[in-house]
C-alpha positions as CSV (number, residue, x, y, z in Angstrom):
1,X,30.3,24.7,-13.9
2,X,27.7,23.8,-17.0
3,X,27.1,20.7,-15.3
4,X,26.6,22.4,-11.8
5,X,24.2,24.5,-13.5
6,X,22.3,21.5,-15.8
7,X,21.8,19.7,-12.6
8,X,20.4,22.3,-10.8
9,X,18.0,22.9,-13.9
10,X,17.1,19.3,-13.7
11,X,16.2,19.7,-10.4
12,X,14.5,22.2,-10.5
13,X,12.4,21.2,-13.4
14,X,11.6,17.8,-11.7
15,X,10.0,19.5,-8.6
16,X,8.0,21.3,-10.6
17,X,6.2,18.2,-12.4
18,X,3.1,17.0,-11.9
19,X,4.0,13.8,-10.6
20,X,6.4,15.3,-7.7
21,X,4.0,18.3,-6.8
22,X,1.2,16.2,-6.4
23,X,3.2,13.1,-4.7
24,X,5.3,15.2,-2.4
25,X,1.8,16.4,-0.4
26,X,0.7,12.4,0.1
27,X,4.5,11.3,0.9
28,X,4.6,14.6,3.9
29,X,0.9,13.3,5.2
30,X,1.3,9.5,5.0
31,X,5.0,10.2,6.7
32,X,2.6,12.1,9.3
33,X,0.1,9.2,9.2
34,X,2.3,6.3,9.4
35,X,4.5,7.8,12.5
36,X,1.1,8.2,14.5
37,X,-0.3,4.9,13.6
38,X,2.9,3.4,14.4
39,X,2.9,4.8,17.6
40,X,-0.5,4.1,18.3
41,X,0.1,0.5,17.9
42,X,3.2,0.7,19.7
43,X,1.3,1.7,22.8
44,X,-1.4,-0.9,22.4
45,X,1.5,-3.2,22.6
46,X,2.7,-2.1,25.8
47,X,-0.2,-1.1,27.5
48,X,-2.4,-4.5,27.0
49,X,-1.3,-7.9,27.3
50,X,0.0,-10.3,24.3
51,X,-3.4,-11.9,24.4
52,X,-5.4,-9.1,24.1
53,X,-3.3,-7.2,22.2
54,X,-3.5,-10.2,19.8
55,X,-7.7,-9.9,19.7
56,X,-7.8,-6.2,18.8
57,X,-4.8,-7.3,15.5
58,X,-7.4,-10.5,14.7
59,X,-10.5,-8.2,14.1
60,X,-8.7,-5.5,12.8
61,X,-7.2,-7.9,10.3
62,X,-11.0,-9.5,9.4
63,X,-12.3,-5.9,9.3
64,X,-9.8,-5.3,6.9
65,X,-10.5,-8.4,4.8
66,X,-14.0,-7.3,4.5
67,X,-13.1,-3.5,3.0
68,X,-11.0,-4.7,0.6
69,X,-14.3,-6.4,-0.8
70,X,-16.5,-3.7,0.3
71,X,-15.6,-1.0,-1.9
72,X,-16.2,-4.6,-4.8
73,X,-13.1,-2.9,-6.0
74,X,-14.2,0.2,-8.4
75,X,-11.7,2.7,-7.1
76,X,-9.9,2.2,-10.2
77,X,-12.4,1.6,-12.3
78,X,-14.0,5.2,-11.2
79,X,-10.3,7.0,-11.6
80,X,-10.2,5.7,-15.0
81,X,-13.7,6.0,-16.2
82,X,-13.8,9.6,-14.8
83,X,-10.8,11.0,-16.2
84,X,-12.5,10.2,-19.9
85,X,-16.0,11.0,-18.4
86,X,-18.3,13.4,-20.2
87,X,-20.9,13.5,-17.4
88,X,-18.5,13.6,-14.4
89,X,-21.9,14.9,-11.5
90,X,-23.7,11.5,-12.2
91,X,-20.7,9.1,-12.6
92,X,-19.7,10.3,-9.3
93,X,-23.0,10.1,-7.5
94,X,-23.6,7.0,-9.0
95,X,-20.6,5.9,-7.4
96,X,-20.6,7.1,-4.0
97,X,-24.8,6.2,-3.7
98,X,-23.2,2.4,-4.1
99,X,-20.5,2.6,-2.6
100,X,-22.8,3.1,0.8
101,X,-25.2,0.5,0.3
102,X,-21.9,-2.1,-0.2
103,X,-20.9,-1.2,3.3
104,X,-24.2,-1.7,4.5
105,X,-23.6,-4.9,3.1
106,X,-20.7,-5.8,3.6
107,X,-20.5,-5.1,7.8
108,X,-23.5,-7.6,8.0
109,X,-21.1,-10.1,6.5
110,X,-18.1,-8.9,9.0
111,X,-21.2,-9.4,11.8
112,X,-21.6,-13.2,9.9
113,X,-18.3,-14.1,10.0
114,X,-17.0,-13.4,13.5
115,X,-19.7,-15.8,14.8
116,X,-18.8,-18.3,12.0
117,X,-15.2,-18.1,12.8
118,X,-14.6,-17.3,16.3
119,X,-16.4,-18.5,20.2
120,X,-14.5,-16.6,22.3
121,X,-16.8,-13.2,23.3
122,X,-14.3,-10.5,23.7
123,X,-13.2,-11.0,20.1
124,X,-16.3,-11.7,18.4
125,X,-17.5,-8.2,19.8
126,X,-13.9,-6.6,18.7
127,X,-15.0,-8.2,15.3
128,X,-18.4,-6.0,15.4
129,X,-17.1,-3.1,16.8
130,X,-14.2,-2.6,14.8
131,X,-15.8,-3.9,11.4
132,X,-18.9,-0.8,11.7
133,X,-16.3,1.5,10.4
134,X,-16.9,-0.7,6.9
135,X,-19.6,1.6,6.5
136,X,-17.6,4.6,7.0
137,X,-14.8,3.3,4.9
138,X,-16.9,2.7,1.7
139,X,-18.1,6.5,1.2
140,X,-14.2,7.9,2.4
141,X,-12.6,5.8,-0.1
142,X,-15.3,6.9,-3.0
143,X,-14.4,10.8,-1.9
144,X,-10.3,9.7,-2.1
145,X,-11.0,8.3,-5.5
146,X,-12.6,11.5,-6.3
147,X,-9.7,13.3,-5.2
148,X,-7.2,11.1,-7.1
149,X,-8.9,11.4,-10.5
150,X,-8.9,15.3,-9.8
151,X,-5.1,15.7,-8.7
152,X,-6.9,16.9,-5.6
153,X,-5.3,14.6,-3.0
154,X,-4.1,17.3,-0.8
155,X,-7.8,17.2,1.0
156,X,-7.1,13.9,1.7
157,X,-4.0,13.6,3.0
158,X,-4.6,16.4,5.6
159,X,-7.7,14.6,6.6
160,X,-6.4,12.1,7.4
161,X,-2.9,13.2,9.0
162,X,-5.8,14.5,11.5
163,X,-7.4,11.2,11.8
164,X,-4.1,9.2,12.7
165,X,-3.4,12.4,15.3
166,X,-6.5,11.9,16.8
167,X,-5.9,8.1,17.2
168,X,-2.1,8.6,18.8
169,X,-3.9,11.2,21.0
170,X,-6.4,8.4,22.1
171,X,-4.1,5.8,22.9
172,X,-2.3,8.2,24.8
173,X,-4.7,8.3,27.5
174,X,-3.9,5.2,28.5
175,X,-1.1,6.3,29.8
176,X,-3.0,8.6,32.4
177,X,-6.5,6.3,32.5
178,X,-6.5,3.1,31.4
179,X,-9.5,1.2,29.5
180,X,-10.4,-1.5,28.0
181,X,-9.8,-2.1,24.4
182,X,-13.5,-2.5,23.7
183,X,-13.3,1.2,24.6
184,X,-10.9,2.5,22.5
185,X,-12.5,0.5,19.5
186,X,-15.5,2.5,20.6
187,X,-13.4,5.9,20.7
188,X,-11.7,5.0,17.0
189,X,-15.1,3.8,16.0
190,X,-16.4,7.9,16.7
191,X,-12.8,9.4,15.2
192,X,-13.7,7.5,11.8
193,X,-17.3,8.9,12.1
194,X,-15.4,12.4,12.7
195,X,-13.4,11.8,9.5
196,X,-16.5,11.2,7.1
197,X,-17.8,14.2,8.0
198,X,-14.7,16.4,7.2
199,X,-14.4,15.0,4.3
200,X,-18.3,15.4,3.7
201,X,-18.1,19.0,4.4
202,X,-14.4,20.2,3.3
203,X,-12.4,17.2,1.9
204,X,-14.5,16.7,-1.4
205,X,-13.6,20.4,-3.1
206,X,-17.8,21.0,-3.0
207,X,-18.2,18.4,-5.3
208,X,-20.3,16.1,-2.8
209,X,-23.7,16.8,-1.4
210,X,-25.5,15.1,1.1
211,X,-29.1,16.1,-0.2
212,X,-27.9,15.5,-3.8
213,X,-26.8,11.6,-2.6
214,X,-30.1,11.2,-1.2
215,X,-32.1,12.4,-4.2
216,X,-30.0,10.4,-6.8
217,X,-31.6,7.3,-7.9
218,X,-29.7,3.7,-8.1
219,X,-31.4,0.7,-9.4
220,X,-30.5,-2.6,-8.2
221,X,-29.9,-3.4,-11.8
222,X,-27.6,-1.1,-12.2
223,X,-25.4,-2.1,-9.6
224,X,-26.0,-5.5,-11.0
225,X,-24.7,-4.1,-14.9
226,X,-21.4,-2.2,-13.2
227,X,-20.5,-5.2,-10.9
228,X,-20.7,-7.7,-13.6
229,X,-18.9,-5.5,-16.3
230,X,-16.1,-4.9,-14.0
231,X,-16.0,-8.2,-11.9
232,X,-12.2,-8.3,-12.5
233,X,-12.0,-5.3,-9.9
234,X,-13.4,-6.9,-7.7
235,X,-10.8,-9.6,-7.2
236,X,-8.1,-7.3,-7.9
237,X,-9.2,-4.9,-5.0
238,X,-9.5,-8.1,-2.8
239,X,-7.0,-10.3,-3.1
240,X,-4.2,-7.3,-2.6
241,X,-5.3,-6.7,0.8
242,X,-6.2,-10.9,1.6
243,X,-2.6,-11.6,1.0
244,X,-1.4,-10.0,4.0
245,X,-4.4,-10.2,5.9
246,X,-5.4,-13.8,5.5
247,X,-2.0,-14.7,7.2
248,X,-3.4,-12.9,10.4
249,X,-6.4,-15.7,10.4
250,X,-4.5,-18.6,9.7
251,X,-1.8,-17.6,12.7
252,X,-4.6,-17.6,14.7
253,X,-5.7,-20.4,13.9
254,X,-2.6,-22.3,13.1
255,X,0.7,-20.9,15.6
256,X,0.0,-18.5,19.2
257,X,-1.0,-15.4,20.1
258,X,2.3,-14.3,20.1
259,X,2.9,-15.1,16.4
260,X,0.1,-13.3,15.9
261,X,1.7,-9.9,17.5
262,X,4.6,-10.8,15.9
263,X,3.6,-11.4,12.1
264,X,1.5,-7.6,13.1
265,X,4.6,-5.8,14.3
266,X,6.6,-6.6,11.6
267,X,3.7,-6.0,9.2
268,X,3.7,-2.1,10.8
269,X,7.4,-2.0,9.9
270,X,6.5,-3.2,6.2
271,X,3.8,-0.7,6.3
272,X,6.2,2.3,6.7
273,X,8.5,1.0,4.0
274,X,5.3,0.5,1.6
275,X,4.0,4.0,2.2
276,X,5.7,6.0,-0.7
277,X,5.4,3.9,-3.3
278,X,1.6,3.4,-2.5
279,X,1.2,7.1,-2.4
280,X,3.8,8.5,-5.6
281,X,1.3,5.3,-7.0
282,X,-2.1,7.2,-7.0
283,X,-0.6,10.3,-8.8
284,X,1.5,8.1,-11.2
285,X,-1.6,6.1,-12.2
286,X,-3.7,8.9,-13.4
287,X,-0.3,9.9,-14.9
288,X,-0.1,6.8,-17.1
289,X,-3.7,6.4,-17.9
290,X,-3.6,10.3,-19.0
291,X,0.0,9.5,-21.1
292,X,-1.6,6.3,-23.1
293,X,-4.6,8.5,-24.1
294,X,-2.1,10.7,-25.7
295,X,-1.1,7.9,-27.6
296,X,2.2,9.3,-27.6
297,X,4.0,5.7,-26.9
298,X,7.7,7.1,-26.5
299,X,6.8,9.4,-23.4
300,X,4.3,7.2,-22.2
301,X,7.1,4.7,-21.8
302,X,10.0,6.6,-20.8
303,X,7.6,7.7,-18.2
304,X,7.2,4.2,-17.3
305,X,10.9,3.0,-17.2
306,X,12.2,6.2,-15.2
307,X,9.2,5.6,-12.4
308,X,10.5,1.6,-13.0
309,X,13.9,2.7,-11.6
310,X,12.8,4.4,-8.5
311,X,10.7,2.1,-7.4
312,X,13.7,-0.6,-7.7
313,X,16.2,1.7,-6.0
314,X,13.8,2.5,-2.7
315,X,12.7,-1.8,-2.7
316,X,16.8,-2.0,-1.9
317,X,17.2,0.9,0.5
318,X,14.1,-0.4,2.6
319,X,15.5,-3.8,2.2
320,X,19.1,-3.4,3.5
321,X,17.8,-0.7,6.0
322,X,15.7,-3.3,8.2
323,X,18.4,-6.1,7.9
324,X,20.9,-3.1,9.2
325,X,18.9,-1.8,12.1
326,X,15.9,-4.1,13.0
327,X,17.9,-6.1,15.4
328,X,18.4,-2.6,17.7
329,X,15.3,-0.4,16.4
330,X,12.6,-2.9,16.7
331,X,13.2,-4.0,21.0
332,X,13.7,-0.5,21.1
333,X,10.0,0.5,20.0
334,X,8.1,-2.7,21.0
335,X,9.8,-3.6,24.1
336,X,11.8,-6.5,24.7
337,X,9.0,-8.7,24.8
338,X,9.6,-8.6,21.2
339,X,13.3,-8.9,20.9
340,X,13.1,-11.9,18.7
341,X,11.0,-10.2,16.3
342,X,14.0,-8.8,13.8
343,X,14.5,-12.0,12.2
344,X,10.7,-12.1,11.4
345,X,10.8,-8.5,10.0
346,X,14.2,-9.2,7.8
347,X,12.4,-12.5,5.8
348,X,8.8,-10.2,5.3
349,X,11.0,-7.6,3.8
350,X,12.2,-9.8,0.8
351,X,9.0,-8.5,-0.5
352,X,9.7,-5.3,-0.6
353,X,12.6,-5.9,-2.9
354,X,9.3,-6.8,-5.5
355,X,6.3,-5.1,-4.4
356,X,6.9,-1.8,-5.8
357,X,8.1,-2.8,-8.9
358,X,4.2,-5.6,-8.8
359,X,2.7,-2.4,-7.9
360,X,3.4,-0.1,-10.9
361,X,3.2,-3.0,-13.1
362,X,-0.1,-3.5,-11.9
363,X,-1.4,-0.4,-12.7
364,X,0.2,-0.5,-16.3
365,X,-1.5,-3.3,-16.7
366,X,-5.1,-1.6,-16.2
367,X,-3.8,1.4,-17.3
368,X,-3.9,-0.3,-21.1
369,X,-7.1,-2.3,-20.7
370,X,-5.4,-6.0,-19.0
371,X,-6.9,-5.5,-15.8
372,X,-8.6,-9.4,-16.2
373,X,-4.9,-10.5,-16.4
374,X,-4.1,-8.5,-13.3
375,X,-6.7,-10.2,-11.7
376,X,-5.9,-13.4,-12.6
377,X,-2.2,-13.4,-11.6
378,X,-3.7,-12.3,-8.3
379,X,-5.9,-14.6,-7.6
380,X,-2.9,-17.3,-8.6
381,X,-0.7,-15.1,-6.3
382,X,-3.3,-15.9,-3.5
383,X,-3.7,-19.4,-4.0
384,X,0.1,-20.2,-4.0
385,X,0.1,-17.8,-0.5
386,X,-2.2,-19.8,1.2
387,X,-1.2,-23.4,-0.1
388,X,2.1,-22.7,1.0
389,X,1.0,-21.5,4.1
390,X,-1.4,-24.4,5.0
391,X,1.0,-27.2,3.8
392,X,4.4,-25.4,5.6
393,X,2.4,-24.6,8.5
394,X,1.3,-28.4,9.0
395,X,4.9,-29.8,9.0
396,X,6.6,-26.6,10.5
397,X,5.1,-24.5,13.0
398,X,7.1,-21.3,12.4
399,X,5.6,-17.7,11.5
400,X,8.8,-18.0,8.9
401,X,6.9,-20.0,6.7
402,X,4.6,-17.2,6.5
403,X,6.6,-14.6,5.9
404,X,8.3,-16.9,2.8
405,X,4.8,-17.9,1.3
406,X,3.8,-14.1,0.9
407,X,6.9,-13.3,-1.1
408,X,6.8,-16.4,-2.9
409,X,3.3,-15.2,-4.2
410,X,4.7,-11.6,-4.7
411,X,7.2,-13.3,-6.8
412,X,5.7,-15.4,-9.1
413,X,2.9,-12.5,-9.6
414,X,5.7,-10.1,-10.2
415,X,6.8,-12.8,-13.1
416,X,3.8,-13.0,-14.9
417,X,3.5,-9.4,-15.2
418,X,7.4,-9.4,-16.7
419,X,5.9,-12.2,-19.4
420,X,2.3,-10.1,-20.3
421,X,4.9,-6.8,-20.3
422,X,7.0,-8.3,-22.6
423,X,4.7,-9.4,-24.9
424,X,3.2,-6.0,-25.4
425,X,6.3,-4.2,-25.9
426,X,6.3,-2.3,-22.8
427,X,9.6,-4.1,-21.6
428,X,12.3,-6.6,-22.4
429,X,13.3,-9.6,-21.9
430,X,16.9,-8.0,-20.9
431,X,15.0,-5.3,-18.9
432,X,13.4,-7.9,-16.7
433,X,16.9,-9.9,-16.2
434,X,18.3,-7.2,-15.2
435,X,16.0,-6.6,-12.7
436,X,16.5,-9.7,-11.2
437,X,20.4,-10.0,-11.4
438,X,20.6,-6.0,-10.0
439,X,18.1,-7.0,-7.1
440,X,19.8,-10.3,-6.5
441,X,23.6,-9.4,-6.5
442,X,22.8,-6.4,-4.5
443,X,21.0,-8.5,-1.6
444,X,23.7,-11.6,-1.4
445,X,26.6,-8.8,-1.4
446,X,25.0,-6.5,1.3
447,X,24.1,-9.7,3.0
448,X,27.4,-11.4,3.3
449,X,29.2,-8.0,3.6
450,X,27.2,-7.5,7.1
451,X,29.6,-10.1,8.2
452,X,32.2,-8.7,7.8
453,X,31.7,-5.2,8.3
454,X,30.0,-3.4,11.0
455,X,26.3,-3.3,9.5
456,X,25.6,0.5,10.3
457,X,28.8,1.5,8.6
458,X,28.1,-1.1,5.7
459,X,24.5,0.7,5.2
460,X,26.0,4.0,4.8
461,X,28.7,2.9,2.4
462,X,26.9,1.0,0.3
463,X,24.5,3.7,-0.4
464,X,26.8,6.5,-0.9
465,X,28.3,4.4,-3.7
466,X,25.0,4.1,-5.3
467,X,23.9,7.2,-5.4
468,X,27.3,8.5,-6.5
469,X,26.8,6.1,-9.5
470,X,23.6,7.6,-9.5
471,X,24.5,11.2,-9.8
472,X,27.7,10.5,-12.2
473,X,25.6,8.9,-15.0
474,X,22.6,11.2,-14.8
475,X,25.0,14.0,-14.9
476,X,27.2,12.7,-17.4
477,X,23.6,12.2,-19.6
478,X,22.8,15.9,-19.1
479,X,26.1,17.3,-19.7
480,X,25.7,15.4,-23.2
481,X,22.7,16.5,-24.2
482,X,23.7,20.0,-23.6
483,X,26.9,19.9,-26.2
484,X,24.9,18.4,-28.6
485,X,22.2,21.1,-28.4
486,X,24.9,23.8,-27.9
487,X,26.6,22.0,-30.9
488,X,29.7,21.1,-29.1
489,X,31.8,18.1,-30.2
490,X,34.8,16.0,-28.4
C-alpha cells in the first residue's frame, strides 16, 4: 500500500514539472501535426503518378536544404542568449529584422540552384514555387525561438496543428477536383502566408510588432559581427537537416524516381518516430541551459542521465515497432505500389536507435559552451554520409546504401560526443558501453526472436517485460527512500 501510494506521488509530481507541462502541449500538437502531414503525403502518393509525385519530394527536399541555412542557424544561439539577456525588446528585434533579410536571401539562392541543378521545367518551377515559403520560414522560426526561450510553446504548436489541418484539407480536394501539383504548391504556398500572420498577430504573446520591425535599425555590420561570432551555428543548423535531405538529391541523381518516393515514404515514417524527442528537446534545452547556470552540477546532471534514459528506451520502442508492423502498415497507407518499401523503412530506423540519444547530447554540448565541437562532429558526420553514399552508390545501385550511410554518420557523431562527454565528466566510460551493449543485445534478440515467434505477439511481450522491469526498480527506489526518511530499517 506505501508503495501504491509513493508511485502515485511520483506520478503526480512528474506531471506537474516543468519539463512534462510544457512538453506534453508540443507532443498533443506535433501528434496532431504529424497525422495530417502524413496524410497529406499519403494522398499526394495516390493521387499523382510516381514521377510527379517524385518532382514535388525533389523540391521540397532542396527547399528544405536551403532553410536549414536560411535561418544561418541562430535559433539556439537566440534561446541561449535570451534567457541571460538583460535587454530582451532589442535582442529580439535584432533577431527577427535578420532573420527576414536571410530569407530574402536565401530564396534567390533556392531560385539559383534549381537552374544550376535541374533542366526539366515542371520541377525547376516546383523548385521556385515551393522554396518562396523560405521567406516565410525565416520570421516563423524567429517567433518559435521566441516562444521556446519563454516556455511559451503552446502558441506554437496550435498554430501550427492548424497549418497541417489546412494542408490535409487541401489535398483532400483532390479527391472531388483534381489539380495539378503546381496548384497545390500554389495553395500551401498561401496556407504558409496564412501561418505568418497568426503568428504575427496572436502566436508571439504581443511581443512582436510589425511597425516596431520596420523602425528597428540593422547594419550590415552587425549582421556581419553576429554571423562571424557564431559561425559554428551555422553549420550546426545546416548540416542536421543536409543529412537527410542531401540523400533526396543524390537519388535523383544517382537511382529512379521510385527510389526517390521510396527513400521519402520511409523518411515520413522516421518523421513520426522522431517527433517526441524533437519536441520534449526544445523544453529540455532551455531546461539544461537554465540548470548549468545554477551551477548546481548534481541536479544539472541527474537531470541529464534521467532525460538520457528516456530517450534510449523510445529509440528501441520505435525501433522494434517498424520491424514488427511495417511489412503490413506501410502497403496499407501507401498502396501496394509501395509494398516493397518495409525493408527500406526497417534499415533507416537503425538510426533511431541513436538519434535521440545525438540529439540531447548535442544540446549538452552547446548547453556548456562546445557548440564548435558540435559543429565539427557534424560536418564529419556529413562528410562520411555522402562519401559513403557516392562511393556505395557507384558499385551498388540500391537506396540500401543510403539508408546505411546516414546511420553510419549518426553513429560515428554519436561517438564523438560519448568521447567530448567523457572527458568533461558529464558521463562514463561504463555509461556509454552500456549504452551500446543495452541497444545492441536488445536489437539482435528482438531480431532473431521475430523468427521464431509471431512478430505482433513478440512486440507486445517484449515490452511488457521492459516496462515491468521498469516499474519494479523505480518502485523498489521509491519505497527505499521512503524507510530511510521514515527511519525504517530491514
Amino acid at each position: 500500500m506505501k508503495i501504491y501510494h509513493l508511485s502515485i506521488n511520483y506520478i503526480t509530481q512528474l506531471f506537474k514539472s516543468t519539463l512534462i507541462k510544457n512538453s506534453s502541449w508540443g507532443v498533443l500538437s506535433q501528434f496532431s501535426q504529424t497525422v495530417f502531414l502524413s496524410l497529406f503525403f499519403v494522398i499526394l502518393a495516390r493521387e499523382y503518378t510516381t514521377e510527379i509525385f517524385a518532382k514535388y519530394i525533389i523540391a521540397w527536399a532542396l527547399y528544405q536544404l536551403v532553410t536549414a541555412f536560411s535561418t544561418m542557424g541562430l535559433s539556439q544561439w537566440f534561446i541561449r542568449e535570451f534567457i541571460g539577456s538583460t535587454n530582451k525588446d532589442e535582442l529580439t528585434s535584432r533577431f527577427l529584422k535578420m532573420q527576414i533579410y536571410f530569407g530574402v536571401v536565401f530564396y534567390i539562392i533556392n531560385i539559383l540552384l534549381a537552374y544550376l541543378l535541374y533542366d526539366e521545367k515542371l520541377t525547376r518551377l516546383l523548385i521556385i514555387v515551393l522554396g518562396a515559403n523560405v521567406i516565410f520560414d525565416n520570421l516563423i522560426n524567429a517567433i518559435k525561438c521566441l516562444n521556446i526561450a519563454t516556455l511559451e510553446q503552446k502558441n506554437t504548436f496550435i498554430i501550427l496543428t492548424i497549418e497541417t489541418f489546412l494542408k490535409f484539407l487541401a489535398a483532400c480536394i483532390l479527391f472531388l477536383y483534381p489539380f495539378s501539383i503546381i496548384t497545390l504548391s500554389l495553395i500551401i504556398l498561401g496556407i504558409r502566408f496564412l501561418t505568418l500572420n497568426l503568428f504575427l498577430t496572436v502566436g508571439s504573446s504581443n511581443s512582436v510588432s510589425i511597425k516596431s520591425l520596420i523602425k528597428f535599425k540593422i547594419f550590415y555590420a552587425d549582421i556581419k559581427r553576429l554571423v562571424v561570432l557564431n559561425w559554428a551555428f551555422i553549420i550546426i543548423g545546416g548540416v542536421s537537416i543536409i543529412n537527410w535531405r542531401l540523400a533526396n538529391i543524390v537519388i535523383s541523381k544517382m537511382l529512379t524516381a521510385f527510389d526517390v518516393a521510396n527513400y521519402e515514404i520511409s523518411f515520413k515514417v522516421f518523421s513520426i518516430a522522431q517527433t517526441l524527442p524533437v519536441v520534449i528537446s526544445t523544453s529540455v534545452f532551455p531546461l539544461l541551459v537554465k540548470l548549468y547556470a545554477k551551477d548546481d552540477k548534481r541536479e544539472f546532471l541527474t537531470f541529464y542521465k534521467k532525460v538520457h534514459l528516456y530517450y534510449l528506451l523510445f529509440g528501441l520502442l520505435s525501433y522494434t515497432f517498424i520491424y514488427s508492423f511495417s511489412g503490413k502498415l506501410i502497403p496499407l497507407v501507401f498502396g501496394n505500389n509501395y509494398i516493397s518499401n518495409a525493408q527500406y523503412t526497417r534499415q533507416m530506423f537503425l538510426t533511431i536507435l541513436v538519434f535521440p540519444t545525438a540529439l540531447l547530447q548535442a544540446n549538452m554540448l552547446i548547453t556548456i559552451n562546445l557548440e564548435k565541437l558540435d559543429m565539427l562532429f557534424n560536418t564529419i558526420a556529413l562528410i562520411i554520409n555522402f562519401a559513403i553514399c557516392l562511393i556505395g552508390l557507384t558499385f551498388i545501385k540500391s537506396l540500401s546504401v543510403v539508408n546505411y550511410s546516414i546511420f553510419a554518420s549518426f553513429f560515428v557523431f554519436h561517438i564523438s560526443q560519448d568521447v567530448v562527454l567523457i572527458k568533461r565528466g558529464i558521463t562514463s566510460l561504463k555509461s556509454v558501453i552500456k549504452f551500446y551493449m543495452v541497444s545492441a543485445i536488445f536489437v539482435f534478440t528482438y531480431i532473431y526472436s521475430s523468427n521464431i515467434v509471431n512478430p505482433y505477439l513478440l512486440f507486445l511481450l517484449a515490452w511488457i517485460i521492459v516496462l515491468s522491469f521498469l516499474f519494479l526498480t523505480k518502485n523498489k527506489k521509491i519505497y527505499q527512500k521512503y524507510k530511510l526518511r521514515m527511519g525504517y530499517s530491514e
